[in-house]
N, CA, C and O atoms as a CHARMM CRD file, in Angstrom:
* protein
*
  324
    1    1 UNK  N      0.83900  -1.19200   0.00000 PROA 1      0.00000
    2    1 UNK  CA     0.00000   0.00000   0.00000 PROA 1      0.00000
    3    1 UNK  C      0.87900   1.24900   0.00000 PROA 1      0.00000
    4    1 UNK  O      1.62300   1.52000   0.94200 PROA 1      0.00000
    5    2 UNK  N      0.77300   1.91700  -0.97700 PROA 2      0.00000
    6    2 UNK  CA     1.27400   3.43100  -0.95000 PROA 2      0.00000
    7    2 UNK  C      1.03500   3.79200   0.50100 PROA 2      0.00000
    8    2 UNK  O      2.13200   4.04600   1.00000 PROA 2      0.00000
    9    3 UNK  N      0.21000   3.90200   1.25100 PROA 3      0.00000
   10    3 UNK  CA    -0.00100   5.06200   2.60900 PROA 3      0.00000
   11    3 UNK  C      0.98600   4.16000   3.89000 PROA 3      0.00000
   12    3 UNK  O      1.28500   4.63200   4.98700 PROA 3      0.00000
   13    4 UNK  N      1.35600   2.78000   3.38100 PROA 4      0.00000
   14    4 UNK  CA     2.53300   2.12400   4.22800 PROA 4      0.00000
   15    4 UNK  C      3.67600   2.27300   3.97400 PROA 4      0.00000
   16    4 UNK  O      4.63600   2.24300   4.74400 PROA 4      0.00000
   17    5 UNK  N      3.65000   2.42300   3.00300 PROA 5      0.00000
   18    5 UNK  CA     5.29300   3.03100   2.02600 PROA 5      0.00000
   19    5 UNK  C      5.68900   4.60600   2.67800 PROA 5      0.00000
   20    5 UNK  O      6.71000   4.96700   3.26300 PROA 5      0.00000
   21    6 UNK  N      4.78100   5.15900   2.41700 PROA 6      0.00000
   22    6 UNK  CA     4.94900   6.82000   2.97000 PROA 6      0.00000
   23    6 UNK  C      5.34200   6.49500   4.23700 PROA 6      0.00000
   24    6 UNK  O      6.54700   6.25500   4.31500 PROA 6      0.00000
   25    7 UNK  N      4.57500   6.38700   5.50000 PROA 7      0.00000
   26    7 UNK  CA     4.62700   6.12200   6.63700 PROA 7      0.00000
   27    7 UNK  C      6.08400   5.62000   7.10600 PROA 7      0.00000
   28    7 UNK  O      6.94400   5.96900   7.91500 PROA 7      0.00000
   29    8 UNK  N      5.89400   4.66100   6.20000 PROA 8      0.00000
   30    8 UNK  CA     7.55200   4.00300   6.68800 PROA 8      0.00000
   31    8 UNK  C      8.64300   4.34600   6.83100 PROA 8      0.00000
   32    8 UNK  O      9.49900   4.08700   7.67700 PROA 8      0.00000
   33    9 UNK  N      8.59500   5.43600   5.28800 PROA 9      0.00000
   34    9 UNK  CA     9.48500   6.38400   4.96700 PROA 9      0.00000
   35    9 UNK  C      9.65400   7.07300   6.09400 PROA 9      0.00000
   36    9 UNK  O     10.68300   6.68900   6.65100 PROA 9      0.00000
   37   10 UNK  N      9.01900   8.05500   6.77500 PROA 10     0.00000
   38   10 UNK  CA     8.60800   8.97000   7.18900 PROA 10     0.00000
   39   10 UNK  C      9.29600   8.24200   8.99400 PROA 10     0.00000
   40   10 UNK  O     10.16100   8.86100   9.61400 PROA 10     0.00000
   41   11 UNK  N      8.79800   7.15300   9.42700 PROA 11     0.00000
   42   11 UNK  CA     9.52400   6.95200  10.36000 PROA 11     0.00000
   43   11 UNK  C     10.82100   6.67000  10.69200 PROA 11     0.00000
   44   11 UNK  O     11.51100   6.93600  11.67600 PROA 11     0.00000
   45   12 UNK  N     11.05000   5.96000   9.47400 PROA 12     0.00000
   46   12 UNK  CA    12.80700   5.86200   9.01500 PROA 12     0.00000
   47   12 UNK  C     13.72900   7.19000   9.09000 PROA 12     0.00000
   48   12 UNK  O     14.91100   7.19500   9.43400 PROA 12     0.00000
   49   13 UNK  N     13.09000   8.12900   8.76700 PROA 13     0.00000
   50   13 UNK  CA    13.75100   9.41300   8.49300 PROA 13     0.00000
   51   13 UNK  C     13.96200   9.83500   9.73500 PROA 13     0.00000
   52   13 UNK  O     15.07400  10.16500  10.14800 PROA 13     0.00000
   53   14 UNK  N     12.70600   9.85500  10.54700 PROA 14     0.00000
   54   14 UNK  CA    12.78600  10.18500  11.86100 PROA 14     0.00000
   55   14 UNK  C     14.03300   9.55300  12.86700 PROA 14     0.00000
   56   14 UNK  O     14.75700  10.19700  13.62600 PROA 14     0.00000
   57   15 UNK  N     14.03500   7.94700  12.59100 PROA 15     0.00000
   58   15 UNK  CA    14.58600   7.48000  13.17400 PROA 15     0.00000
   59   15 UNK  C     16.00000   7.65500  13.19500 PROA 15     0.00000
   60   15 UNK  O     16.62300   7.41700  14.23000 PROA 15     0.00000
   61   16 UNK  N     16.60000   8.06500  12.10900 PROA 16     0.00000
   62   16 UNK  CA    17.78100   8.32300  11.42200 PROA 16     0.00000
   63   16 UNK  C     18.38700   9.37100  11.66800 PROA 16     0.00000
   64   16 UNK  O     19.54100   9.48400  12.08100 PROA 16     0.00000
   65   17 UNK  N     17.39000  10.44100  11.34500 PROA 17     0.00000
   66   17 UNK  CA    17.59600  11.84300  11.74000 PROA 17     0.00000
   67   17 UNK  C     17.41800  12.45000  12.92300 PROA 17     0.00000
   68   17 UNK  O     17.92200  13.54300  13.18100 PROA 17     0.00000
   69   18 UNK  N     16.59000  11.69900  13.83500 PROA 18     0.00000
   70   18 UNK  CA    16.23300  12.59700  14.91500 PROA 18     0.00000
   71   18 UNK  C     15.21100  13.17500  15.32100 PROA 18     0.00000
   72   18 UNK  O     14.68100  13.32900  16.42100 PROA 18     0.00000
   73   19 UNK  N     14.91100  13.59600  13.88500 PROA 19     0.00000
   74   19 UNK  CA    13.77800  15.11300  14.01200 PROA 19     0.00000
   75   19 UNK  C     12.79500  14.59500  12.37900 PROA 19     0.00000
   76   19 UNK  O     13.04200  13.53800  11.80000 PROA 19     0.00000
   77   20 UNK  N     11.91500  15.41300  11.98600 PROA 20     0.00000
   78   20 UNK  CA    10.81200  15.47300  11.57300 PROA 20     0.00000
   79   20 UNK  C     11.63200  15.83400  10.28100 PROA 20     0.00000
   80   20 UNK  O     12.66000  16.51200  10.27300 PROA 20     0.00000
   81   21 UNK  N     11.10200  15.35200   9.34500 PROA 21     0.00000
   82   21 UNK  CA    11.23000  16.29000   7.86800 PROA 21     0.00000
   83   21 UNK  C     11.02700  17.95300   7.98900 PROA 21     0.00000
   84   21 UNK  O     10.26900  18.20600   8.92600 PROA 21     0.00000
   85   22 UNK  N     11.52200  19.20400   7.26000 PROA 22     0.00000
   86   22 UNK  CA    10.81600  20.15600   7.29300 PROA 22     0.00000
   87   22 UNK  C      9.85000  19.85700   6.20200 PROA 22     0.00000
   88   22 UNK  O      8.73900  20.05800   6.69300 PROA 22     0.00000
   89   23 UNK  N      9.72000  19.47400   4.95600 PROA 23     0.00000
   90   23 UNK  CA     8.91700  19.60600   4.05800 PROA 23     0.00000
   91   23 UNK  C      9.15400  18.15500   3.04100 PROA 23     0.00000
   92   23 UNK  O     10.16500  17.65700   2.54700 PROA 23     0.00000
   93   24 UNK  N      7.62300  17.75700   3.01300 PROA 24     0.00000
   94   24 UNK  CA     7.18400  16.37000   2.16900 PROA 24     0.00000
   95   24 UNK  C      6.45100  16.83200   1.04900 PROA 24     0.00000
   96   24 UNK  O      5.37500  17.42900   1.10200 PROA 24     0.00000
   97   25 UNK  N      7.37000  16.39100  -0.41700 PROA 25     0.00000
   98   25 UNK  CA     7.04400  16.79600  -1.37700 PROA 25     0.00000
   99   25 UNK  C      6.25500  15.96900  -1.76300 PROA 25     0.00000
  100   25 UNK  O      6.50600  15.02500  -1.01500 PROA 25     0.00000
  101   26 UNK  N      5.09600  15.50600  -2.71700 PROA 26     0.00000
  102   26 UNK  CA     4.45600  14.57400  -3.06100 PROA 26     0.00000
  103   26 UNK  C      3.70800  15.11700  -4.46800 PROA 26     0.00000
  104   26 UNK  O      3.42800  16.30500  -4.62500 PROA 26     0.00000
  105   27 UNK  N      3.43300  14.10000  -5.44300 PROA 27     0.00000
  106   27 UNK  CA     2.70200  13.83700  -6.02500 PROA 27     0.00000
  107   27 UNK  C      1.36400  14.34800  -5.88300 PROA 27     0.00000
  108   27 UNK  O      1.18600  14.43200  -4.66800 PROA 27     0.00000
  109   28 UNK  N      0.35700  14.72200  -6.47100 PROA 28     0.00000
  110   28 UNK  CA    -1.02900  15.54000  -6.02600 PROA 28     0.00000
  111   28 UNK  C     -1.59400  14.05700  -5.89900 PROA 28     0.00000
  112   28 UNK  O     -1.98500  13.51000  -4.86800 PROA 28     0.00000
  113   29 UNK  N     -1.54200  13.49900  -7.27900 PROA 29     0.00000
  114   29 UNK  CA    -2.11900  11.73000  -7.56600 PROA 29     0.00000
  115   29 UNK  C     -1.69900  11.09900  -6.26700 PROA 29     0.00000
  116   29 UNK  O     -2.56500  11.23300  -5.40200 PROA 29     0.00000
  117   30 UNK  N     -0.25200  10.22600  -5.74000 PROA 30     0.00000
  118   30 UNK  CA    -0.06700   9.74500  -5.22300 PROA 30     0.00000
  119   30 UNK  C     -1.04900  10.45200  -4.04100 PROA 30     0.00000
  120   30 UNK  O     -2.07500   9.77700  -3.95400 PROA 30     0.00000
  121   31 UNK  N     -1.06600  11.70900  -3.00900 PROA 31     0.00000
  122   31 UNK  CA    -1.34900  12.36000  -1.97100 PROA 31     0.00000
  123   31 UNK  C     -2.85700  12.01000  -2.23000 PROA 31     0.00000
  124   31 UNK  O     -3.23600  11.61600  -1.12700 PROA 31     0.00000
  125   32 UNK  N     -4.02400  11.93400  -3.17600 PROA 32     0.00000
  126   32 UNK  CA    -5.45200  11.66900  -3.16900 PROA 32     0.00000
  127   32 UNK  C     -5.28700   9.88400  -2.78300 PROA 32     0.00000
  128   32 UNK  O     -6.11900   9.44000  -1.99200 PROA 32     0.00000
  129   33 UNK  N     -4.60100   9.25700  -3.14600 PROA 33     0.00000
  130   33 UNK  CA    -4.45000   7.91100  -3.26200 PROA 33     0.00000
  131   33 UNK  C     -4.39600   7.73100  -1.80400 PROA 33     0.00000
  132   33 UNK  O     -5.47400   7.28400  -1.41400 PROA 33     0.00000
  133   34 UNK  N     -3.46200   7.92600  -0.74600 PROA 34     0.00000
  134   34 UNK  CA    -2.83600   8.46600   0.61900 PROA 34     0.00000
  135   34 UNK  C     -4.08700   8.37200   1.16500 PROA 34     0.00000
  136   34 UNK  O     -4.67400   7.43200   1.70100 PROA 34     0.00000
  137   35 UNK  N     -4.45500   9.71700   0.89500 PROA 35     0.00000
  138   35 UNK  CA    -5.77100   9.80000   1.38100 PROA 35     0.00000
  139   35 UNK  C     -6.82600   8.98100   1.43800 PROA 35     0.00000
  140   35 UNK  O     -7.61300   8.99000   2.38500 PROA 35     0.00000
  141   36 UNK  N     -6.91700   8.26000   0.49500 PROA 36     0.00000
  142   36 UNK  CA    -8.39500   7.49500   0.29100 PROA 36     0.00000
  143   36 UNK  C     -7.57700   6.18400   0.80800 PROA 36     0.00000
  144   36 UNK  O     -8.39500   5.26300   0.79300 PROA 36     0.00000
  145   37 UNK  N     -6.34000   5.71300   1.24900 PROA 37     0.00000
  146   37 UNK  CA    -6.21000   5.06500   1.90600 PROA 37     0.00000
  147   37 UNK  C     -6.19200   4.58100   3.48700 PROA 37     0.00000
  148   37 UNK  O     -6.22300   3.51800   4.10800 PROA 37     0.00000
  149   38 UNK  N     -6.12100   6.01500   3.76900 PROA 38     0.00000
  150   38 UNK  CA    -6.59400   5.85600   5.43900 PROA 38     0.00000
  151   38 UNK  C     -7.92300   6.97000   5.31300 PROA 38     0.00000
  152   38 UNK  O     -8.00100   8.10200   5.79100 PROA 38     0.00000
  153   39 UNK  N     -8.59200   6.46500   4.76400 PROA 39     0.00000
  154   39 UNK  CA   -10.25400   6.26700   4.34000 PROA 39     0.00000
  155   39 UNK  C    -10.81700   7.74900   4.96800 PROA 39     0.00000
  156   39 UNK  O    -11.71800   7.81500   5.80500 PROA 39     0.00000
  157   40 UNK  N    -10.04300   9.02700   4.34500 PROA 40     0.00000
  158   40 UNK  CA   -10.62200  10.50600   3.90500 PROA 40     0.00000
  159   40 UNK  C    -12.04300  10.60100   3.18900 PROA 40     0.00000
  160   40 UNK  O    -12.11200  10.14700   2.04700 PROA 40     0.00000
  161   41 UNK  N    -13.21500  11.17100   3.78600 PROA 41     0.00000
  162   41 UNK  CA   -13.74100  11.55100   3.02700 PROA 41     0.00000
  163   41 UNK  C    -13.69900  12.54800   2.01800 PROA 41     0.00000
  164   41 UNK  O    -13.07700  13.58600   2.24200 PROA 41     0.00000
  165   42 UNK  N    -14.43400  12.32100   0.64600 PROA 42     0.00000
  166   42 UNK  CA   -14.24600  13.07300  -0.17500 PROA 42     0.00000
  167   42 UNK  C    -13.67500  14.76100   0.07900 PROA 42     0.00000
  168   42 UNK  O    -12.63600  15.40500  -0.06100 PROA 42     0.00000
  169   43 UNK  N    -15.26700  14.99600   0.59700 PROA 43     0.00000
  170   43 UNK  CA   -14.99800  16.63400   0.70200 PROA 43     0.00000
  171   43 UNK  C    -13.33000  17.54600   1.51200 PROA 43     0.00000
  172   43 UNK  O    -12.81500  18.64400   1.29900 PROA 43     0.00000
  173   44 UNK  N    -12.97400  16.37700   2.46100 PROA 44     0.00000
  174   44 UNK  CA   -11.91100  16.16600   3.02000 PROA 44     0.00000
  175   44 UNK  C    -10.57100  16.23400   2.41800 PROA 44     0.00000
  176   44 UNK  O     -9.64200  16.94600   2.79700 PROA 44     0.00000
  177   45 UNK  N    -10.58100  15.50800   1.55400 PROA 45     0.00000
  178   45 UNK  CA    -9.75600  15.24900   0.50500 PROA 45     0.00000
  179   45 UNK  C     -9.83100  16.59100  -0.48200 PROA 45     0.00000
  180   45 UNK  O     -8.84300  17.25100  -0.80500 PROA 45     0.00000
  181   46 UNK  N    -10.56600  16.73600  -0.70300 PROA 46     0.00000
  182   46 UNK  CA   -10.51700  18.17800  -1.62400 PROA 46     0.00000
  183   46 UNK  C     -9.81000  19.17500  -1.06200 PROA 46     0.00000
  184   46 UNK  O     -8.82400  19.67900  -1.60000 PROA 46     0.00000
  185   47 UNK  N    -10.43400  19.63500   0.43900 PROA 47     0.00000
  186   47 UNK  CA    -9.79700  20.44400   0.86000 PROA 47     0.00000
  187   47 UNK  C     -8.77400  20.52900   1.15800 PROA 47     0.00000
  188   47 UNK  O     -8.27200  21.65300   1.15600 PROA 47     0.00000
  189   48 UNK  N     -8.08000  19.51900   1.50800 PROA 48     0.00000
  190   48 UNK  CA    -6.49900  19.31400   1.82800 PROA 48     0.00000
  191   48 UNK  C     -5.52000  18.98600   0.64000 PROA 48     0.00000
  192   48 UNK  O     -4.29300  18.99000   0.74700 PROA 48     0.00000
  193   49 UNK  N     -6.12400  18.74100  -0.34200 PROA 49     0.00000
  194   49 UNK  CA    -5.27800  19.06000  -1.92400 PROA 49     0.00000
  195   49 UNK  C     -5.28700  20.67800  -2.15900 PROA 49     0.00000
  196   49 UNK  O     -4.25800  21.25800  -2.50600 PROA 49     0.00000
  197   50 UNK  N     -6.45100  21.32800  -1.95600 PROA 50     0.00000
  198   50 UNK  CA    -6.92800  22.71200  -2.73500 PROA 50     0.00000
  199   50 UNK  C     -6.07700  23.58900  -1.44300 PROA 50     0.00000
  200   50 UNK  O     -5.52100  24.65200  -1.71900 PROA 50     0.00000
  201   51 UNK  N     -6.04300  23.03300  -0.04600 PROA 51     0.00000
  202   51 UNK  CA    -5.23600  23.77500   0.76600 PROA 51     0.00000
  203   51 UNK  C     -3.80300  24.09300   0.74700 PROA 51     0.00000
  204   51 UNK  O     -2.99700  23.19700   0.99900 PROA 51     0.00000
  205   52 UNK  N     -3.30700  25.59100   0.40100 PROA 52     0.00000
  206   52 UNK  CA    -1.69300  25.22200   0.10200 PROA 52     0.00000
  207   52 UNK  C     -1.07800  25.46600   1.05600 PROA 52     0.00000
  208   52 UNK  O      0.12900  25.34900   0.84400 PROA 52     0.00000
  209   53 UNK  N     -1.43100  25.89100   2.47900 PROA 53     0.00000
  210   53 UNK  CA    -0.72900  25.58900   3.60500 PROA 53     0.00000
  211   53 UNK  C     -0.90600  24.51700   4.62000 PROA 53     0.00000
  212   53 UNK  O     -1.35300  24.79100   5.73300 PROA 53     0.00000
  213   54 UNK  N     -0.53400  23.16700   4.24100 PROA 54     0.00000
  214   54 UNK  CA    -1.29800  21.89700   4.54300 PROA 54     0.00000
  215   54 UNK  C      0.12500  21.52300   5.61100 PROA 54     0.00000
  216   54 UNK  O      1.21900  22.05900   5.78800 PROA 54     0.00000
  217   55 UNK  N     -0.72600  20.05800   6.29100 PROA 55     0.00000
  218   55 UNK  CA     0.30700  19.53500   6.90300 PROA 55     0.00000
  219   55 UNK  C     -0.35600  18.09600   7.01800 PROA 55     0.00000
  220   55 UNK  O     -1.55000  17.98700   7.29500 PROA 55     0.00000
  221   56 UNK  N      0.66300  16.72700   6.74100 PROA 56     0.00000
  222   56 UNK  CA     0.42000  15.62100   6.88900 PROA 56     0.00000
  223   56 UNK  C      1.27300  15.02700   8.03000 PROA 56     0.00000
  224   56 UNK  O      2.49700  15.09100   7.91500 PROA 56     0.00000
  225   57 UNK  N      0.67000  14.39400   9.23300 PROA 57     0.00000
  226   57 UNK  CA     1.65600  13.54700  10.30800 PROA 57     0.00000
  227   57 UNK  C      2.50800  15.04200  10.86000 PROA 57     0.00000
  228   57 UNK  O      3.41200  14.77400  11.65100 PROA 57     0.00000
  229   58 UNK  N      2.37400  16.25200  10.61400 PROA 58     0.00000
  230   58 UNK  CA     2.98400  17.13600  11.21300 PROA 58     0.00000
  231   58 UNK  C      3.75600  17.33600  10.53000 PROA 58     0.00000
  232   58 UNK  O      4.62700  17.94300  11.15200 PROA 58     0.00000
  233   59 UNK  N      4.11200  17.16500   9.25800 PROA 59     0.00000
  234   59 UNK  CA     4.92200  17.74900   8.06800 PROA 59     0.00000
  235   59 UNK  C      4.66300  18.34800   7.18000 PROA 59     0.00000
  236   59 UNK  O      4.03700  17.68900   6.34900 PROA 59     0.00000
  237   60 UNK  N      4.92900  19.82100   6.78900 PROA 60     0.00000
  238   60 UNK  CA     4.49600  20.77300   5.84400 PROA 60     0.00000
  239   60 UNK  C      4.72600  19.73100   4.60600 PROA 60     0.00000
  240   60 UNK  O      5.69300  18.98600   4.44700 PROA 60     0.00000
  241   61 UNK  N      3.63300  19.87500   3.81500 PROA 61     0.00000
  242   61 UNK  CA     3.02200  19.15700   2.54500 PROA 61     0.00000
  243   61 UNK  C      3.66200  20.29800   1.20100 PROA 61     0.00000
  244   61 UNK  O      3.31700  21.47900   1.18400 PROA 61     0.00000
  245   62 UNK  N      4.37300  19.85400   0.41400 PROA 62     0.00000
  246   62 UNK  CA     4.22200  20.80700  -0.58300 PROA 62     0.00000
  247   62 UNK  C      3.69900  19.79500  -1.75900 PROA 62     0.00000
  248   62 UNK  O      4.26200  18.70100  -1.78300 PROA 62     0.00000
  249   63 UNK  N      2.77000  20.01900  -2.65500 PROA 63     0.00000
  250   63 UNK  CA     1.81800  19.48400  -3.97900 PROA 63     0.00000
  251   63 UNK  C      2.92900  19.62000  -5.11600 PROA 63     0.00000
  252   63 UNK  O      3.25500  20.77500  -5.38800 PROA 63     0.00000
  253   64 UNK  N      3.48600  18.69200  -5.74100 PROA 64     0.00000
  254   64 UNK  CA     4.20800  19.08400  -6.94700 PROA 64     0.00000
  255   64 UNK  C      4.10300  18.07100  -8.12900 PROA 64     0.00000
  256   64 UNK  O      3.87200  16.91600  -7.77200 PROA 64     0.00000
  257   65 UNK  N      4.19000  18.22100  -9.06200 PROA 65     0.00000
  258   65 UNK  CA     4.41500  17.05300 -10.02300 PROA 65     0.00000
  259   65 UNK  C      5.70000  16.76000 -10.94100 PROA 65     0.00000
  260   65 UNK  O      5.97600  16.01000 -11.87700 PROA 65     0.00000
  261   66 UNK  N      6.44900  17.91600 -10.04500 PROA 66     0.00000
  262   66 UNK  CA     7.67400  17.07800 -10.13500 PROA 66     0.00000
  263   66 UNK  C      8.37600  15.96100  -9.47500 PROA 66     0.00000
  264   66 UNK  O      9.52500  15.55100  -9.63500 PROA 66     0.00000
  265   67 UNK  N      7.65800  15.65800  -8.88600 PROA 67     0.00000
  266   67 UNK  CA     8.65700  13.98600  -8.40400 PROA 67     0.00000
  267   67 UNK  C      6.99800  12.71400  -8.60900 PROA 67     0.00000
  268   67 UNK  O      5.87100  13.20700  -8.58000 PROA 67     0.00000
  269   68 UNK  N      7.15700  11.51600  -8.75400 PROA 68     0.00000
  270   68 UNK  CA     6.76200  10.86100  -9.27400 PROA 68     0.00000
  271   68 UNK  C      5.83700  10.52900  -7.92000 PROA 68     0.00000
  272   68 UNK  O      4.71400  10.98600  -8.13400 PROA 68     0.00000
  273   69 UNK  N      5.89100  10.02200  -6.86300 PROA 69     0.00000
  274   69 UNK  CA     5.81200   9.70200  -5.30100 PROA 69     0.00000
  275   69 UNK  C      5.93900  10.73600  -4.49200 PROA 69     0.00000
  276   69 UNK  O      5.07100  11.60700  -4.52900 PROA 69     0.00000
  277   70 UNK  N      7.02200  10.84700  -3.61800 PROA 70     0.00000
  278   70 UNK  CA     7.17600  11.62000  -2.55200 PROA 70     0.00000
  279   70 UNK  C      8.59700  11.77700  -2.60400 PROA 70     0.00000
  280   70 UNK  O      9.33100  11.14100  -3.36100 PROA 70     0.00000
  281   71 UNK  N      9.02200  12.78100  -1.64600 PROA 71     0.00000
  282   71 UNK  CA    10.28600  13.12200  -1.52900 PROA 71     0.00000
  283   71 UNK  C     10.27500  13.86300  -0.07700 PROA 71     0.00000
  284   71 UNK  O      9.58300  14.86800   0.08600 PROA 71     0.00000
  285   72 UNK  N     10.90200  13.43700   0.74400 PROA 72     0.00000
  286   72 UNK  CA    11.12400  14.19400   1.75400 PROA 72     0.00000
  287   72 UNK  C     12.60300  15.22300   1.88800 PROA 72     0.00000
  288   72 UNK  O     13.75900  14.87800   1.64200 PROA 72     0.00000
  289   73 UNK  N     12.19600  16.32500   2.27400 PROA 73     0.00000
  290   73 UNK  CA    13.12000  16.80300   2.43700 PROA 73     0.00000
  291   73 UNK  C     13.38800  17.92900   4.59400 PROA 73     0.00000
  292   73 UNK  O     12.47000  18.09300   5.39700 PROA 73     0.00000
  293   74 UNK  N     14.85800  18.39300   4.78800 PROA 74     0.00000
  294   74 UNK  CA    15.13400  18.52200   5.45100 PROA 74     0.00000
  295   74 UNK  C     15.85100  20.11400   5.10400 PROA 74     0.00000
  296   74 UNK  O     16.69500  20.27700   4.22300 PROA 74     0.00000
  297   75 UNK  N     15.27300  21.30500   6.06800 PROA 75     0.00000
  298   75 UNK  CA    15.91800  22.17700   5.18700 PROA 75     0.00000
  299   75 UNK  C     16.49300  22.87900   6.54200 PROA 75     0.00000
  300   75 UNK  O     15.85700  23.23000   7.53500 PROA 75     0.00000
  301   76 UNK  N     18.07400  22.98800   6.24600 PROA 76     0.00000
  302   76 UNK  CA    18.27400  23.90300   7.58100 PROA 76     0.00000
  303   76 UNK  C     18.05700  25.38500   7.70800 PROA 76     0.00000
  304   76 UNK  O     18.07700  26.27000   6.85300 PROA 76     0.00000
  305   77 UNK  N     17.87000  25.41400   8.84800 PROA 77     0.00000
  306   77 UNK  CA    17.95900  26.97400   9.49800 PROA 77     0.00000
  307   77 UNK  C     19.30100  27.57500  10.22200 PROA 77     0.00000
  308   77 UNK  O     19.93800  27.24300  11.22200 PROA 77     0.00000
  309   78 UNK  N     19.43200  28.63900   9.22600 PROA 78     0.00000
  310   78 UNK  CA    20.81300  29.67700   9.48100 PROA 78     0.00000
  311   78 UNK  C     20.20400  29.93100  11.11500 PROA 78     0.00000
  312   78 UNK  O     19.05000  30.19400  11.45300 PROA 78     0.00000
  313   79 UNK  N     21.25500  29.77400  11.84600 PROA 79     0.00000
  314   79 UNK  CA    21.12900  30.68400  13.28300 PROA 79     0.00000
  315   79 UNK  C     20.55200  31.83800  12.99400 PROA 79     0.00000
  316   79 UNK  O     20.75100  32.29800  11.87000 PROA 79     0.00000
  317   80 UNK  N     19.74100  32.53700  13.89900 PROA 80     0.00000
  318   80 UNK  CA    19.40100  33.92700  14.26200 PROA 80     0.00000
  319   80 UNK  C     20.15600  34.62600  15.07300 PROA 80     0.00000
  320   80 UNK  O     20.47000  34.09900  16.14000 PROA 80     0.00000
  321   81 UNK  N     20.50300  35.62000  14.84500 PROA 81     0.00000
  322   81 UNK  CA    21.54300  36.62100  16.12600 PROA 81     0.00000
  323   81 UNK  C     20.09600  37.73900  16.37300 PROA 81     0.00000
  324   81 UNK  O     20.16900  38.67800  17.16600 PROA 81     0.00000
């Protein structure tokens, strides 16, 4: 199942890294699929595609169709003075 694949990902990273992804790139297709796999209702699903400040499992969502699946990424932060 795609929404076990993600997940897995997603804890692996954690586990590895420490900390949370800053930002999970995904597929719009794959992300409706996701969804209707841990059983979103429709209207639900709309809104959280059509929403562009989203968050999945506590990870900023960005919608792209450039990558095929998902892509997680990790983005650092310059210190603040």
């Amino acid at each position: 199942m795609m929404c076990e694949e993600l997940l897995q990902a997603l804890v692996q990273y954690q586990m590895q890294q420490g900390e949370k992804p800053s930002t999970l790139r995904l597929n719009q297709d794959y992300y409706r699929t996701v969804l209707e796999q841990l059983a979103y209702p429709d209207w639900l699903m709309e809104k959280k595609i059509k929403n562009l400040d989203q968050t999945f499992l506590g990870v900023q969502v960005e919608l792209t169709s450039e990558v095929e699946t998902f892509e997680i990424r990790r983005i650092k932060k310059l210190a603040e003075f």
